[in-house]
KOLGU-4560 file (N, C-alpha, C; in nm, 3 decimals, padded with zeros to 5 digits):
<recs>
<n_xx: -02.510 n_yy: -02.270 n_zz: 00.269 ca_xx: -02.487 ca_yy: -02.128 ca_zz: 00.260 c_xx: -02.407 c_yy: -02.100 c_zz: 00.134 mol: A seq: 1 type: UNK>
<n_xx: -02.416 n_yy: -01.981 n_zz: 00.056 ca_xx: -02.414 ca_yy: -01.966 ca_zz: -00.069 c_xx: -02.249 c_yy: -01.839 c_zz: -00.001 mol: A seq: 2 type: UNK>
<n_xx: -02.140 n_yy: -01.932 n_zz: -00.099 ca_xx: -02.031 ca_yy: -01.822 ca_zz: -00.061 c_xx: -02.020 c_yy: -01.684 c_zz: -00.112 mol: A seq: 3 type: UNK>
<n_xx: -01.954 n_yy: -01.620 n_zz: -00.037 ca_xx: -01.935 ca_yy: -01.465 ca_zz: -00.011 c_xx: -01.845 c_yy: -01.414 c_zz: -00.098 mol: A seq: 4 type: UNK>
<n_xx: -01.816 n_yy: -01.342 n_zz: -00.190 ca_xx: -01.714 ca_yy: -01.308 ca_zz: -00.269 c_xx: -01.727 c_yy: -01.130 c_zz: -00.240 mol: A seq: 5 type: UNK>
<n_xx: -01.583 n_yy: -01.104 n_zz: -00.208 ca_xx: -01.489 ca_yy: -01.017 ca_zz: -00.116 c_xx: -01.425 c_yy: -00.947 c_zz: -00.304 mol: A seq: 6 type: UNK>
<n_xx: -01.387 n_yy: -00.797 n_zz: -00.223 ca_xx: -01.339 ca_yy: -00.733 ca_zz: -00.366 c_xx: -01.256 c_yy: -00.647 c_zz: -00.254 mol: A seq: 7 type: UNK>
<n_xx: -01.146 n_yy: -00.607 n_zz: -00.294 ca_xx: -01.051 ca_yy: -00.488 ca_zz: -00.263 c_xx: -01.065 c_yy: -00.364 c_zz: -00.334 mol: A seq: 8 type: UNK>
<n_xx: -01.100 n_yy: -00.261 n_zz: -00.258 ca_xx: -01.096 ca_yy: -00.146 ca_zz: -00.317 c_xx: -01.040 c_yy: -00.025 c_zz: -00.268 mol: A seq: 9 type: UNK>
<n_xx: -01.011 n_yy: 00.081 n_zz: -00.341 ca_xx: -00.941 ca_yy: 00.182 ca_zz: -00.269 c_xx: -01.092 c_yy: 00.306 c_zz: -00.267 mol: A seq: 10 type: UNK>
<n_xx: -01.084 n_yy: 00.317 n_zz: -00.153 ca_xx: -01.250 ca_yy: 00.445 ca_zz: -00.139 c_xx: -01.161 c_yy: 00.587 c_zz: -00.200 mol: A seq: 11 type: UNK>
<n_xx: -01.298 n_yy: 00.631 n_zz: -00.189 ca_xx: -01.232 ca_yy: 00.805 ca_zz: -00.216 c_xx: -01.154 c_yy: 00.879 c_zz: -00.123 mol: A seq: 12 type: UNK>
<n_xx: -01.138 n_yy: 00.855 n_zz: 00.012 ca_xx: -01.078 ca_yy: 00.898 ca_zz: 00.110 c_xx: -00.943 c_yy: 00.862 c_zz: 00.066 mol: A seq: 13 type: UNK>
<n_xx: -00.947 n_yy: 00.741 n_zz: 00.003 ca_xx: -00.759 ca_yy: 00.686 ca_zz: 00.011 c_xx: -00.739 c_yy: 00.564 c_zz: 00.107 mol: A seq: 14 type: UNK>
<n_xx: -00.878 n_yy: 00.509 n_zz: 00.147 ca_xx: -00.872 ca_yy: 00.433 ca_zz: 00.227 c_xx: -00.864 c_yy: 00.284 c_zz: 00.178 mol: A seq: 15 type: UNK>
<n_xx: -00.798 n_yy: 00.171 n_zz: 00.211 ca_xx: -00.823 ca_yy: 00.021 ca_zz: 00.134 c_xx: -00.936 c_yy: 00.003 c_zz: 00.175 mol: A seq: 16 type: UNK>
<n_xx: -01.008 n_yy: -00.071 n_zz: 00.136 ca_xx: -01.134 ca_yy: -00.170 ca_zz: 00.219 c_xx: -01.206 c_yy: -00.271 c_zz: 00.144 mol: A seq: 17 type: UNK>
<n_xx: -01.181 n_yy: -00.355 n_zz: 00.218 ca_xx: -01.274 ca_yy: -00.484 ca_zz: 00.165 c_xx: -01.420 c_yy: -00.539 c_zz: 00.194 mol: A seq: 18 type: UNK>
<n_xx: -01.422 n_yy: -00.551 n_zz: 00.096 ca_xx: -01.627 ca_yy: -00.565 ca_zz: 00.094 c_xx: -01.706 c_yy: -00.643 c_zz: 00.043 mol: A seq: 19 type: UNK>
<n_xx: -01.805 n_yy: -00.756 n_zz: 00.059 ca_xx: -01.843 ca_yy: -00.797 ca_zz: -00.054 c_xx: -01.883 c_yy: -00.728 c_zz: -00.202 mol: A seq: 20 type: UNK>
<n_xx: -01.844 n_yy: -00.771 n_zz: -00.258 ca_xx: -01.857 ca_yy: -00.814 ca_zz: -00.437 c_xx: -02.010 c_yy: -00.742 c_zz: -00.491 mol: A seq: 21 type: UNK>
<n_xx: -02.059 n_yy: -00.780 n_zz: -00.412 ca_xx: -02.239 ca_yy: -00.761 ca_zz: -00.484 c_xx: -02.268 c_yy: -00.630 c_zz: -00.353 mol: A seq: 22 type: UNK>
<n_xx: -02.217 n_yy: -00.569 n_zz: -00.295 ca_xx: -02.288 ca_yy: -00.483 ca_zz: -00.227 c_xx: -02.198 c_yy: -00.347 c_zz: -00.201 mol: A seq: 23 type: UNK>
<n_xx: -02.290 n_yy: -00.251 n_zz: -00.180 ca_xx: -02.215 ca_yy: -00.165 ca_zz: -00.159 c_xx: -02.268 c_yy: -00.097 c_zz: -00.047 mol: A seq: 24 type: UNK>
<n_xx: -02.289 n_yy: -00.211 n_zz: 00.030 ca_xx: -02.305 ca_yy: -00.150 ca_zz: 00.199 c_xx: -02.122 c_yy: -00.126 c_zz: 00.243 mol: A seq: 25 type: UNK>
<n_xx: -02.096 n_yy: -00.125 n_zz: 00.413 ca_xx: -02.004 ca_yy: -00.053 ca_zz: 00.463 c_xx: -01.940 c_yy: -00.178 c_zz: 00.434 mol: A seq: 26 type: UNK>
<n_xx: -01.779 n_yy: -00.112 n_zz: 00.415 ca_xx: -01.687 ca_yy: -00.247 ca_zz: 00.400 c_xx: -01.650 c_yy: -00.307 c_zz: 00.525 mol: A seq: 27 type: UNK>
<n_xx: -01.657 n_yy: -00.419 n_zz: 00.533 ca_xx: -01.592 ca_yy: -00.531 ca_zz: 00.630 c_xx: -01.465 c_yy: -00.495 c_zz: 00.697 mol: A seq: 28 type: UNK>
<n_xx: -01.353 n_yy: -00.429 n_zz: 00.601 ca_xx: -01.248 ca_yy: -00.420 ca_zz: 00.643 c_xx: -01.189 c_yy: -00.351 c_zz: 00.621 mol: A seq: 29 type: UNK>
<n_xx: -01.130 n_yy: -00.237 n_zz: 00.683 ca_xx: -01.016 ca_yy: -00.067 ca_zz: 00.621 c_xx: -00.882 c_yy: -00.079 c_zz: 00.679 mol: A seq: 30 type: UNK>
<n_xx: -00.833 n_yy: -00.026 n_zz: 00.604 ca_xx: -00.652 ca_yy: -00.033 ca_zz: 00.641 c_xx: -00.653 c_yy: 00.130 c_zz: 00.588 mol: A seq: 31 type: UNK>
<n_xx: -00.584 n_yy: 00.212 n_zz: 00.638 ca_xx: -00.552 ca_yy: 00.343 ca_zz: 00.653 c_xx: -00.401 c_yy: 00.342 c_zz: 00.634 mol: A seq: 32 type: UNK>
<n_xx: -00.327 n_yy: 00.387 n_zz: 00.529 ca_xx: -00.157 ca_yy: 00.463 ca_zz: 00.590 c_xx: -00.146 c_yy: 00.577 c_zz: 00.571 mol: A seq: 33 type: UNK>
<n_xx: -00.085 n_yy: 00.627 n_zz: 00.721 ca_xx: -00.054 ca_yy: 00.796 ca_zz: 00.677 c_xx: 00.028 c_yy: 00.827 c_zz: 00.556 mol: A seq: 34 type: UNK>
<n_xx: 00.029 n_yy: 00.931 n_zz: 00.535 ca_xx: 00.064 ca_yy: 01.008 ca_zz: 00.439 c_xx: 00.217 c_yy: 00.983 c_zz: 00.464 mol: A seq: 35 type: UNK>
<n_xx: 00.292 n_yy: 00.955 n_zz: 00.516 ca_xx: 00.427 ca_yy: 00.940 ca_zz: 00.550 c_xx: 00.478 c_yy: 00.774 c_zz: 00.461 mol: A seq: 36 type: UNK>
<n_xx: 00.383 n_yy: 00.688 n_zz: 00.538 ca_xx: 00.420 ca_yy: 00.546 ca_zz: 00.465 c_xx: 00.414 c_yy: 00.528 c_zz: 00.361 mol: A seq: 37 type: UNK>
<n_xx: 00.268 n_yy: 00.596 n_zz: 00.275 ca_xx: 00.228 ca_yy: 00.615 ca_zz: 00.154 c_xx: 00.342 c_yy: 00.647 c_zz: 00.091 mol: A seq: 38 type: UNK>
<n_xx: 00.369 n_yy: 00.744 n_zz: 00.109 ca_xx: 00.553 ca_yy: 00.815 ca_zz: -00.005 c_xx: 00.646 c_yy: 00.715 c_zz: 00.013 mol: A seq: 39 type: UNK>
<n_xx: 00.671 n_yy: 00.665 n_zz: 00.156 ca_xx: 00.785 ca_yy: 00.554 ca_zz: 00.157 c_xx: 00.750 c_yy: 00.429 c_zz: 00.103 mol: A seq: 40 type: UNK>
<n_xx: 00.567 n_yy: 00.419 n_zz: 00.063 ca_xx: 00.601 ca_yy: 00.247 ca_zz: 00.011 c_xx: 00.531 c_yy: 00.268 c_zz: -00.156 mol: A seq: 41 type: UNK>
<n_xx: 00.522 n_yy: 00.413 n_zz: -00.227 ca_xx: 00.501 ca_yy: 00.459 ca_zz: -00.315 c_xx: 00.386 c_yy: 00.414 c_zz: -00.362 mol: A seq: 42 type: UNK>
<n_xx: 00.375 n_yy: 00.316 n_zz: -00.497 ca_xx: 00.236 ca_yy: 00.239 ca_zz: -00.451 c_xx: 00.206 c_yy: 00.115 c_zz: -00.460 mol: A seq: 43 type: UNK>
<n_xx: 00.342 n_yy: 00.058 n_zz: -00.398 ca_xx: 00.329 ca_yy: -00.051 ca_zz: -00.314 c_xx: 00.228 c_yy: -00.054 c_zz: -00.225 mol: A seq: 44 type: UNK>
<n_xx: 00.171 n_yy: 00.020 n_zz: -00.143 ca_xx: 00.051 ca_yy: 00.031 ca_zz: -00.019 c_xx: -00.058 c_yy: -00.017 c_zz: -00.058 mol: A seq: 45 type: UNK>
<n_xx: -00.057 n_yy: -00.036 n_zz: -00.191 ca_xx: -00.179 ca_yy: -00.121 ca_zz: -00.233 c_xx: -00.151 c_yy: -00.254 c_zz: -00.212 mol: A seq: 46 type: UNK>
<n_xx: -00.010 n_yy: -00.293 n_zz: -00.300 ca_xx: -00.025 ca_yy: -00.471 ca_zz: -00.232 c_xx: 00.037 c_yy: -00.526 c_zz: -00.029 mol: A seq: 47 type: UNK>
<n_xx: 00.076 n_yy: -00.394 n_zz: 00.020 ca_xx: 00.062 ca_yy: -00.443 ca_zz: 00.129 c_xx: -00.062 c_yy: -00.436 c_zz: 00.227 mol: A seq: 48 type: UNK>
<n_xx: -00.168 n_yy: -00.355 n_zz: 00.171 ca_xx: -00.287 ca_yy: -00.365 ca_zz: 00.181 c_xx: -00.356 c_yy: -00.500 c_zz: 00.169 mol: A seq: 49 type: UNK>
<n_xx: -00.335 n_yy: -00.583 n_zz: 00.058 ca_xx: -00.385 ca_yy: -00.681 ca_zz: 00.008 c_xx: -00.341 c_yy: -00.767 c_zz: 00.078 mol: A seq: 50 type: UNK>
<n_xx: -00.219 n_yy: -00.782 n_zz: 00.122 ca_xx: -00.148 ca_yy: -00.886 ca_zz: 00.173 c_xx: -00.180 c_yy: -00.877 c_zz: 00.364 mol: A seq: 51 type: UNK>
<n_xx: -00.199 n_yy: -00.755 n_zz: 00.386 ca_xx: -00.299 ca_yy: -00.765 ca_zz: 00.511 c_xx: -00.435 c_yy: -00.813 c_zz: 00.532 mol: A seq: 52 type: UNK>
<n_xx: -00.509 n_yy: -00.750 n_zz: 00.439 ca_xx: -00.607 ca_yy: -00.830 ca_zz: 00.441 c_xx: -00.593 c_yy: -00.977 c_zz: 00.434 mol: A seq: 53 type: UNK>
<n_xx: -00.545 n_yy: -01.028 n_zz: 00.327 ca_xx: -00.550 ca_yy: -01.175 ca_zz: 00.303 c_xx: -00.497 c_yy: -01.228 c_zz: 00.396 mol: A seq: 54 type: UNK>
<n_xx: -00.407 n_yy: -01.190 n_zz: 00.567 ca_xx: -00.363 ca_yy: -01.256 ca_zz: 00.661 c_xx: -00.487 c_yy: -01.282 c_zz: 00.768 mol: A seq: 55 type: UNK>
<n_xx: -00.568 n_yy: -01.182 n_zz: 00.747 ca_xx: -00.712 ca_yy: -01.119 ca_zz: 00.827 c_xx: -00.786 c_yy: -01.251 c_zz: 00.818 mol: A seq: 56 type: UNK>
<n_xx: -00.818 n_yy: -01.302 n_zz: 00.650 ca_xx: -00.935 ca_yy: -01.335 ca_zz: 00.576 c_xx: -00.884 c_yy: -01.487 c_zz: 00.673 mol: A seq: 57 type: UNK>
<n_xx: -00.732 n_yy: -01.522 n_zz: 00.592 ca_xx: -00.693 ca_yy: -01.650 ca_zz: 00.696 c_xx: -00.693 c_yy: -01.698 c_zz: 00.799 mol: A seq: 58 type: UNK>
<n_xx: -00.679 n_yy: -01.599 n_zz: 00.924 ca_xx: -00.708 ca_yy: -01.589 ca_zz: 01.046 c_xx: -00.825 c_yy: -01.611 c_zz: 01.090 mol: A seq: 59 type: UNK>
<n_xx: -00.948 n_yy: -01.559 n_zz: 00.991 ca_xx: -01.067 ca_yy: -01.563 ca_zz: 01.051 c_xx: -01.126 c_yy: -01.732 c_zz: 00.990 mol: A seq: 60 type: UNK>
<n_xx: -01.078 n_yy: -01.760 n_zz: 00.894 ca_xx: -01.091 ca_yy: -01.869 ca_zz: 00.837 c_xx: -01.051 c_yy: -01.999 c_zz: 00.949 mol: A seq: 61 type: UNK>
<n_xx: -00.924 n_yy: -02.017 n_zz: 00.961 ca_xx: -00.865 ca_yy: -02.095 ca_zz: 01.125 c_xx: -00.916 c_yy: -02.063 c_zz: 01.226 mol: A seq: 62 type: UNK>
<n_xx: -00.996 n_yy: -01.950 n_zz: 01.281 ca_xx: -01.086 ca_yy: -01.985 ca_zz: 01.383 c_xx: -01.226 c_yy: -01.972 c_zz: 01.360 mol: A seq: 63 type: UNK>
<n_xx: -01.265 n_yy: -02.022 n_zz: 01.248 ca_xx: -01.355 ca_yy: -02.079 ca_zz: 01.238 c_xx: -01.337 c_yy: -02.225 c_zz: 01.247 mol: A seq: 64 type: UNK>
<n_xx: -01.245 n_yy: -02.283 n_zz: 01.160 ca_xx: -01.200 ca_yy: -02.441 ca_zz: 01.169 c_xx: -01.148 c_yy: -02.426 c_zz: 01.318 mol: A seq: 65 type: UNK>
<n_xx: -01.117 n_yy: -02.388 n_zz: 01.415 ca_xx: -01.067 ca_yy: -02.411 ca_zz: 01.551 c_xx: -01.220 c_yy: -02.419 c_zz: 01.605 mol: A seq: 66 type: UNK>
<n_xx: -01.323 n_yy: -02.321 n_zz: 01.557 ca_xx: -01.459 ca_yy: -02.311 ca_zz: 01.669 c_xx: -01.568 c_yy: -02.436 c_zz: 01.645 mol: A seq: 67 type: UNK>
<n_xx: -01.491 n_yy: -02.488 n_zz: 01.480 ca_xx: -01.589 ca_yy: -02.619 ca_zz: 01.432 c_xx: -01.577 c_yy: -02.717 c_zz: 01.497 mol: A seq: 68 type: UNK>
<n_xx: -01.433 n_yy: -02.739 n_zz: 01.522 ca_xx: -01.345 ca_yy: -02.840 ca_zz: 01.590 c_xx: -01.389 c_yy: -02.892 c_zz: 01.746 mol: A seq: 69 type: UNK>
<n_xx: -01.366 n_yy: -02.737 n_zz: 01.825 ca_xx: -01.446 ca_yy: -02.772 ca_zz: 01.944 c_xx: -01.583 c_yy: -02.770 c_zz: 02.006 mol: A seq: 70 type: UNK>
<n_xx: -01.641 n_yy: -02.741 n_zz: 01.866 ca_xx: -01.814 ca_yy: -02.769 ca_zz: 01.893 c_xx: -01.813 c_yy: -02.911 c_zz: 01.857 mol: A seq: 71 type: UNK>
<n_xx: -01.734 n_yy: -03.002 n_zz: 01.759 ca_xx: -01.753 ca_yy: -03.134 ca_zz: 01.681 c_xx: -01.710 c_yy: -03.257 c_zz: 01.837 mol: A seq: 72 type: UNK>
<n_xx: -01.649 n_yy: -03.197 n_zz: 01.904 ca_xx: -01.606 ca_yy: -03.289 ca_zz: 02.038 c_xx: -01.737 c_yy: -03.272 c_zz: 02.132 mol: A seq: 73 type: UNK>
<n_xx: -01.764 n_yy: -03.165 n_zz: 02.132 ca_xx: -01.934 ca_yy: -03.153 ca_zz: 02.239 c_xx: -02.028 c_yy: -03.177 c_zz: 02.221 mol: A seq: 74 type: UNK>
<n_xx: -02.087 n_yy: -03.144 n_zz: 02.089 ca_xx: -02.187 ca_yy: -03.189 ca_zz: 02.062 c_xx: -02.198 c_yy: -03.250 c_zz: 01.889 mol: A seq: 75 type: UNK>
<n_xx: -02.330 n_yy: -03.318 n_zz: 01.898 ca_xx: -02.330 ca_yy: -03.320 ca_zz: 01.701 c_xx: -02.353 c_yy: -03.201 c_zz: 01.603 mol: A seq: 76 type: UNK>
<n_xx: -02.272 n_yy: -03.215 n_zz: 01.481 ca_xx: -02.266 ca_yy: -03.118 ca_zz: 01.422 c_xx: -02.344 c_yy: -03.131 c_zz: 01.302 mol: A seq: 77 type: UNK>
<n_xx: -02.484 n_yy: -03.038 n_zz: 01.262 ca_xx: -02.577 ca_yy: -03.032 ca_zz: 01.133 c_xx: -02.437 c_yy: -02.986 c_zz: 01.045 mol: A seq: 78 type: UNK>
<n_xx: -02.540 n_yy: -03.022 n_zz: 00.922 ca_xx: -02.431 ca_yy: -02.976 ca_zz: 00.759 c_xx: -02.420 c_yy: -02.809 c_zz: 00.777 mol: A seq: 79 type: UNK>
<n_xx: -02.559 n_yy: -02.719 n_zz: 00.849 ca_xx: -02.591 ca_yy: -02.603 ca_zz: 00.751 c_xx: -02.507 c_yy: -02.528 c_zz: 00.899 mol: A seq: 80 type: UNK>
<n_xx: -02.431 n_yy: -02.608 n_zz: 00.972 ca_xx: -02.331 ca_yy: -02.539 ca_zz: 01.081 c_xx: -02.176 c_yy: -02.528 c_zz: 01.093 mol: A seq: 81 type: UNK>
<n_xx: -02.173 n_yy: -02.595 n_zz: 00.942 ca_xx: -02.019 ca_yy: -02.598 ca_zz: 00.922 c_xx: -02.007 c_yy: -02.456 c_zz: 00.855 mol: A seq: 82 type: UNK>
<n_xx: -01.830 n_yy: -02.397 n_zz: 00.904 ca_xx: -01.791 ca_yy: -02.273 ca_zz: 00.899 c_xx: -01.830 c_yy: -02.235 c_zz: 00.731 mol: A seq: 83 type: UNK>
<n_xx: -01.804 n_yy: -02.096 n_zz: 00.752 ca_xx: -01.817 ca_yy: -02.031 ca_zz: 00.613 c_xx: -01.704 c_yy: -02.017 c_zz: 00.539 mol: A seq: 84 type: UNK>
<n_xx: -01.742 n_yy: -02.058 n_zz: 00.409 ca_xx: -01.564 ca_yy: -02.036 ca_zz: 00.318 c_xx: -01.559 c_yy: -01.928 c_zz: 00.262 mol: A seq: 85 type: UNK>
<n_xx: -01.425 n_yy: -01.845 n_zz: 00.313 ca_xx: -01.406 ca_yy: -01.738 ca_zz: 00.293 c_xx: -01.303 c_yy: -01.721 c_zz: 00.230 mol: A seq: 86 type: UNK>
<n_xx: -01.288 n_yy: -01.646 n_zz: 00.098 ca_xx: -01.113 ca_yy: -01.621 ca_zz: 00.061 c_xx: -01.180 c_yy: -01.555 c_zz: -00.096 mol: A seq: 87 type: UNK>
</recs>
């Protein structure tokens, strides 16, 4: 499987969202802050945006290596069934 390359962007709404790179179908992932946080984290909200996501991307990454793990004890595992690398 041919890896996925992910881009951060801010939409026209004001919204974060992450999406693949080559497409501009719906993004994968939105983070929203009201209008309140926005002023208090000025525009910082962009890198705590980023830094959410990238906890997301990791998370989903470890349970994939957790779901490889306990399929590799049950049964045999093909090459084209190992997890997807994501980051």
């Amino acid at each position: 499987m041919s890896d996925m390359f992910l881009e951060i962007v801010e939409m026209d709404d004001g919204q974060i969202a992450l999406r693949r790179a080559d497409s501009d179908d719906e993004p994968i992932m939105r983070i929203t802050f009201s209008d309140e946080v926005r002023e208090q984290l000025d525009e910082e909200y962009i890198d705590v945006a980023k830094v959410m996501m990238t906890a997301g991307i990791h998370m989903i990454s470890d349970l994939n290596v957790k779901s490889e793990e306990e399929r590799s004890d049950s049964e045999p595992v093909e090459e084209s069934d190992q997890p997807r690398v994501i980051h």
